[in-house]
C-alpha positions in Angstrom: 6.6 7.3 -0.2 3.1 7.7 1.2 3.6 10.5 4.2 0.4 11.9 4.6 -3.4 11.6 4.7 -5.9 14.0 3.5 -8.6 13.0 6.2 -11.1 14.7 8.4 -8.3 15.9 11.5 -11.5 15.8 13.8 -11.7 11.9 13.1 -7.6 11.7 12.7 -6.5 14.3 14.9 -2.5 12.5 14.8 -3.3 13.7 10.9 -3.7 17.1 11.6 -1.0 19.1 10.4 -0.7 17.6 6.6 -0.5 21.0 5.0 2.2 22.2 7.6 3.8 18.6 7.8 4.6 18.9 3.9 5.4 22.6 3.7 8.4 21.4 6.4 10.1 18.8 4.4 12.1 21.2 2.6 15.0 20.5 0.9 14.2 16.3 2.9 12.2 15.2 -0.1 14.5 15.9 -2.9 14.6 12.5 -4.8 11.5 11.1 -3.0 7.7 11.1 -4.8 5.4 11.8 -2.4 1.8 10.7 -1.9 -0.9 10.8 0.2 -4.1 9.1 0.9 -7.2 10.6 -0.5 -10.7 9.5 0.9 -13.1 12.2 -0.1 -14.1 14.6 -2.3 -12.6 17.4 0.3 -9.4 15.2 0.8 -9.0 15.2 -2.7 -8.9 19.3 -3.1 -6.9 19.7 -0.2 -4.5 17.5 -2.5 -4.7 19.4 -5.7 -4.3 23.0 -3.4 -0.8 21.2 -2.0 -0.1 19.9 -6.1 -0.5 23.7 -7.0 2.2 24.7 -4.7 4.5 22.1 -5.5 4.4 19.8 -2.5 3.0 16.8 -3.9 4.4 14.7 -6.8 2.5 12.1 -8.9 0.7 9.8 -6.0 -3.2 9.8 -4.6 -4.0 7.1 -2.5 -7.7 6.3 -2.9 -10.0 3.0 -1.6 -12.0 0.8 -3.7 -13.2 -2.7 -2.4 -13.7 -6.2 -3.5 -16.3 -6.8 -1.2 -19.7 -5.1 -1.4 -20.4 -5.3 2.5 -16.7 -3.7 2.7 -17.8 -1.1 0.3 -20.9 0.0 2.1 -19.2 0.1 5.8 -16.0 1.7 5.1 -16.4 3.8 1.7 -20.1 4.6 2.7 -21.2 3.2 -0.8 -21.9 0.8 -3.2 -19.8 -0.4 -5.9 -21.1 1.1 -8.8 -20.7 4.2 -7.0 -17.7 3.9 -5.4 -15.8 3.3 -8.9 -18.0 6.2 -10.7 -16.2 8.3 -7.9 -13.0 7.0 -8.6 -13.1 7.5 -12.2 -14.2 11.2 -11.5 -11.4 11.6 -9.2 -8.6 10.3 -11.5 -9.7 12.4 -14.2 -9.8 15.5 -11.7 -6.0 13.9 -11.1 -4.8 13.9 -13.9 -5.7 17.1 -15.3 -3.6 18.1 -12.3 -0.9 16.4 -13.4 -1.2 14.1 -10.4 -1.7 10.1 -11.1 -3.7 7.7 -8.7 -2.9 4.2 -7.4 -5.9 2.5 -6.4 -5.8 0.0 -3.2 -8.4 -3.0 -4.3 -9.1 -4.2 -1.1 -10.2 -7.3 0.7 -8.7 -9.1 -2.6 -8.1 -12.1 -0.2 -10.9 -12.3 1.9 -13.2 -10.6 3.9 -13.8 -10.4 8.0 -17.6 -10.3 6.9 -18.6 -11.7 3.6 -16.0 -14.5 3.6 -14.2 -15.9 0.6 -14.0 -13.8 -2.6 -13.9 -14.9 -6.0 -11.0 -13.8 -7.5 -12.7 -13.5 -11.1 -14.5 -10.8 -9.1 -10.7 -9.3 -8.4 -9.4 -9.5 -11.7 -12.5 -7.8 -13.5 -12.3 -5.2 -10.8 -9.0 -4.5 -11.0 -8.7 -4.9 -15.1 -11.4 -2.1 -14.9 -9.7 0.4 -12.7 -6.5 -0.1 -14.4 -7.9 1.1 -17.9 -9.8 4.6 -16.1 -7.4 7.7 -17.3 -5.3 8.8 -14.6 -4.9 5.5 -12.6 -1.4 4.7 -12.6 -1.4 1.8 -10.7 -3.6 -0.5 -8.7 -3.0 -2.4 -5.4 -4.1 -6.1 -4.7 -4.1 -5.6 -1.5 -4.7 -8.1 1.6 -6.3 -5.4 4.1 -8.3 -8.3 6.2 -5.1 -10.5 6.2 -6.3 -13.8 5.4 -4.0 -14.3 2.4 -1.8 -17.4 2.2 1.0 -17.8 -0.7 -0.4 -20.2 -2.7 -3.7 -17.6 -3.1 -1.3 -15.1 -3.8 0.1 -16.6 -6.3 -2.8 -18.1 -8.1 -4.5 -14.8 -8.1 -1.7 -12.8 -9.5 -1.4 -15.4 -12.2 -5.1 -15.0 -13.5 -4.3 -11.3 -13.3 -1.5 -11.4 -15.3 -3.7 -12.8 -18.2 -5.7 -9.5 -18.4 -2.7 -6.7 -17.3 0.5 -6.0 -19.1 3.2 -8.4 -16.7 5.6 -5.4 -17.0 3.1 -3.0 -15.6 3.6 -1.6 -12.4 1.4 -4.0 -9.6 1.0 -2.5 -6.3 0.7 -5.1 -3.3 -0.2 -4.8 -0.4 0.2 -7.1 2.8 -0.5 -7.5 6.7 1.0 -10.4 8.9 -2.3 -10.7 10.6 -1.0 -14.8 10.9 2.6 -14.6 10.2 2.3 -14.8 6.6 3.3 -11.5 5.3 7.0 -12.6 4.2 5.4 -15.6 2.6 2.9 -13.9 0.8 5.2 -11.0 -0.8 7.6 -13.5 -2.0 4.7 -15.9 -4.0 4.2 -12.2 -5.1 7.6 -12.2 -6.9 7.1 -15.5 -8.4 4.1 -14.7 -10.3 5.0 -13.6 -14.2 4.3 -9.8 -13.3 8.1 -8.2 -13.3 7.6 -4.8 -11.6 5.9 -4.9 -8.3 5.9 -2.7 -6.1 4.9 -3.5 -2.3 3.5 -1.1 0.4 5.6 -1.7 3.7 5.4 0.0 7.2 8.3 0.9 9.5 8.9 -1.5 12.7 5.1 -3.4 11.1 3.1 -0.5 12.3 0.3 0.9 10.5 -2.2 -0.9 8.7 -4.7 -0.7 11.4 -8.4 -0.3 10.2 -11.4 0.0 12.1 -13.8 -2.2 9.8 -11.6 -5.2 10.3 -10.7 -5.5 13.9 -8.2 -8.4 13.6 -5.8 -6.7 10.6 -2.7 -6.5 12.2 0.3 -4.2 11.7 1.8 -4.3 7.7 4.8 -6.3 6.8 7.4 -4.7 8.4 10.0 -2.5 6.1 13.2 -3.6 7.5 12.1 -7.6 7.5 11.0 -7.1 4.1 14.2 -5.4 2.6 16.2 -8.3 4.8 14.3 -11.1 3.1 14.6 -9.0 -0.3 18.3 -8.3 -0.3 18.7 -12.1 1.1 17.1 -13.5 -2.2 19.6 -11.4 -4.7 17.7 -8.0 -5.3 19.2 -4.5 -4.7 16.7 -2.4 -3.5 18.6 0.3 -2.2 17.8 0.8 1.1 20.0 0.8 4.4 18.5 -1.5 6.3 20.3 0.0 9.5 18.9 3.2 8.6 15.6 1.5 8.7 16.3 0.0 12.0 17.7 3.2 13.9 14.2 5.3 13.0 12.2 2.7 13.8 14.0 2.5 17.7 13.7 6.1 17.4 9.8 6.4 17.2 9.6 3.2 19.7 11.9 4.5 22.6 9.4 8.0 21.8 6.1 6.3 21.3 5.9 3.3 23.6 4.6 1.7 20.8 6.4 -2.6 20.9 7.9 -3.2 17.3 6.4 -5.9 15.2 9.6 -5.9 13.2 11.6 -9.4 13.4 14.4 -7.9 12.5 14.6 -5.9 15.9 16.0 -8.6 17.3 17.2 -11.1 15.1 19.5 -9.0 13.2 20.8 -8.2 9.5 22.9 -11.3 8.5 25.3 -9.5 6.6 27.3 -12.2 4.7 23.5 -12.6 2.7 24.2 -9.2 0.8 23.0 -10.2 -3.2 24.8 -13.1 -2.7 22.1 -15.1 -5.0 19.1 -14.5 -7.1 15.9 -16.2 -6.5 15.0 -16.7 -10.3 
């Protein structure tokens, strides 16, 4: 579970208190690996300091990008430079103990550049796969111009270069209603452990290089849709649903989630498998 984010608090003030935040879980994250999103050189020792005193498990967040122009606006680099970082970084990581899922972003599309070639993807990613320390990487649809049938395609040229029974990160918005969609192509292609970053009541996600990203797919639709198709993922969906009208009644923030209203259909419960 990604809980917290090792960013400038001047720039992220709502991220402030990541230290204290993690120091207060207690005995709340027993069973649960923790990770957090690692930027920068400083966000990455503020990592290894909370590593050292046991509150951080195996997972580093950290940004690479498919597109150059991407690259340059929102990593403040290039991409030879970016991925020398990286490399560093993992290393660092793993001589910590700690392991690092990359995000490979704009793997759809980008908001400036346009299409991307998804050769350009599959190197990429192939590459920061094989670096020491990197666990796992993250096709991820951060601009959300994704459809399934991209999805799918994509996944399938990457599966001729990665292990199918390695653990794939993905990563979705519903910028156009797609999200669902997208994630199941996801489980048609031949990789058989993939693991997908979701967001309470679709928040999240937002990102100031690319204005029109809207919220991630939403948890509780995505463990509806995924429970409805014959897998057990073992999450309560109504536990999902009561903390997400928690932080809404609190925040005044609308929820994104169809669930909210639609409701879990219960009769569905792994009552078939989609394979």
């Amino acid at each position: 579970m990604n809980v917290v984010a090792f960013v400038n608090p001047n720039k992220m003030p709502q991220m402030a208190d990541t230290e204290a935040f993690l120091r207060s879980l207690g005995e709340a994250r027993a069973g649960t690996t923790l990770s957090g999103l690692v930027p920068n050189e400083r966000g990455l020792d503020r990592a290894l300091a909370m590593r050292q005193e046991g509150l951080l498990d195996t997972g580093l967040l950290v940004f690479s990008e498919s597109s150059a122009t991407l690259s340059a606006n929102g990593m403040d680099a290039n991409h030879d430079a970016l991925i020398a970082k990286i490399e560093r970084w993992a290393g660092t990581a793993a001589d910590a103990g700690l392991k690092i899922s990359v995000f490979v972003s704009a793997s759809y599309g980008c908001s400036i550049e346009g299409p991307i070639d998804p050769a350009r993807v599959v190197e990429h990613a192939s590459h920061l796969r094989s670096l020491r320390g990197v666990n796992e990487v993250i096709i991820s649809d951060s601009t959300g111009q994704a459809d399934p049938l991209q999805v799918l395609d994509l996944l399938s040229r990457l599966a001729e270069h990665l292990p199918v029974d390695q653990r794939l990160g993905l990563h979705f918005h519903d910028t156009r209603g797609a999200g669902l969609a997208n994630l199941f192509a996801a489980l048609l292609s031949p990789f058989q452990h993939v693991v997908v970053d979701t967001a309470f009541g679709g928040w999240g996600g937002d990102w100031p290089f690319v204005p029109d990203a809207f919220g991630n797919v939403a948890t509780e639709d995505v463990v509806e849709m995924l429970v409805g198709v014959g897998l057990d993922v073992g999450v309560d969906v109504g536990k999902i649903m009561e903390l997400t009208a928690f932080y809404a009644e609190r925040s005044g923030r609308p929820v994104a989630a169809k669930l909210t209203d639609a409701k879990p259909i219960a009769w569905k419960r792994l009552a078939r498998s989609y394979r």
